[in-house]
C-alpha positions in Angstrom: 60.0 7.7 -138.5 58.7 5.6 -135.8 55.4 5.7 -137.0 56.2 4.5 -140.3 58.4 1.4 -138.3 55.8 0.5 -135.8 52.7 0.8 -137.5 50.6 -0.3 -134.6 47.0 0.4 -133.1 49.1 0.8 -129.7 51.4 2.9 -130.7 50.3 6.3 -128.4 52.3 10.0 -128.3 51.1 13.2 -126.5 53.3 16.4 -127.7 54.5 18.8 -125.4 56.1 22.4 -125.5 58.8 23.2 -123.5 61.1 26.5 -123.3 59.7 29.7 -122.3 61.4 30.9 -125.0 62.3 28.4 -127.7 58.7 26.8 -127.5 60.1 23.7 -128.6 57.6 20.7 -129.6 58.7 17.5 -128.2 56.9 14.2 -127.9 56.2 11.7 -125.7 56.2 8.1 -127.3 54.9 4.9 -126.0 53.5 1.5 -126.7 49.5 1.3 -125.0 49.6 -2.6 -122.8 53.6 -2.9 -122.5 54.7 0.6 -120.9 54.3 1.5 -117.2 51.7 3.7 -116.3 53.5 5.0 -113.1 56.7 5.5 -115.2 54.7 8.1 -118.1 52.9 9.8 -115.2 56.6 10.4 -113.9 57.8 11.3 -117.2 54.4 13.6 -117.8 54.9 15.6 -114.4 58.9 15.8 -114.9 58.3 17.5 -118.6 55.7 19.8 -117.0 57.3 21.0 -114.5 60.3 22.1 -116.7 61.0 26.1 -116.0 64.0 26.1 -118.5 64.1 29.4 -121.6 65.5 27.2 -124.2 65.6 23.1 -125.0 67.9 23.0 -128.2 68.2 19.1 -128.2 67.2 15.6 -126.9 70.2 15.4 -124.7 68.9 19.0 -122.7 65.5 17.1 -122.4 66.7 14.2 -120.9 69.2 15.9 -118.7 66.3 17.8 -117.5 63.8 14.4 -116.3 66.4 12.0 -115.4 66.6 11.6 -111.8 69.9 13.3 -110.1 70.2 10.4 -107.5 68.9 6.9 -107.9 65.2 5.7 -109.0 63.8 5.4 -112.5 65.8 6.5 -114.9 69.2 5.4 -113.8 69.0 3.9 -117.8 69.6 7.4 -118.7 71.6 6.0 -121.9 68.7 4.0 -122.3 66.2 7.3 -122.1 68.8 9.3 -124.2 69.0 6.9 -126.9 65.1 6.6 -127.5 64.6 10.3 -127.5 67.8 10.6 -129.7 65.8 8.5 -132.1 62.9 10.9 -131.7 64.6 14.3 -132.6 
């Protein structure tokens, strides 16, 4: 879907798996020139490191790399929303 709305060049996504045991695909979505490096680096190491059996939805995923005090994804609406789209 976004694909087909943003038919860009720039346009980048890396897939990931996450769940031991759901193995679900998920990907990672950004814009090559406008997004922060630092910021998908974050967002690469957080999805990594996730040791969770099951992710059955967007909202689980972004639970699981928001930040539990203060720092970088304080927009977690923000986050949710744009992986809401995704799923």
């Amino acid at each position: 879907m976004i694909i087909k709305r943003l038919p860009i060049s720039e346009l980048q996504f890396e897939t990931f798996t996450v769940g031991k045991l759901s193995r679900t695909s998920s990907k990672l979505i950004w814009i090559e020139g406008i997004s922060n490096c630092k910021l998908l680096d974050e967002i690469r190491n957080r999805i990594n490191n996730i040791d969770i059996d099951m992710v059955d939805g967007v909202g689980v995923l972004a639970e699981l790399i928001k930040d539990k005090g203060t720092g970088i994804f304080l927009l977690e609406g923000k986050v949710y929303h744009f992986l809401r789209l995704l799923s």
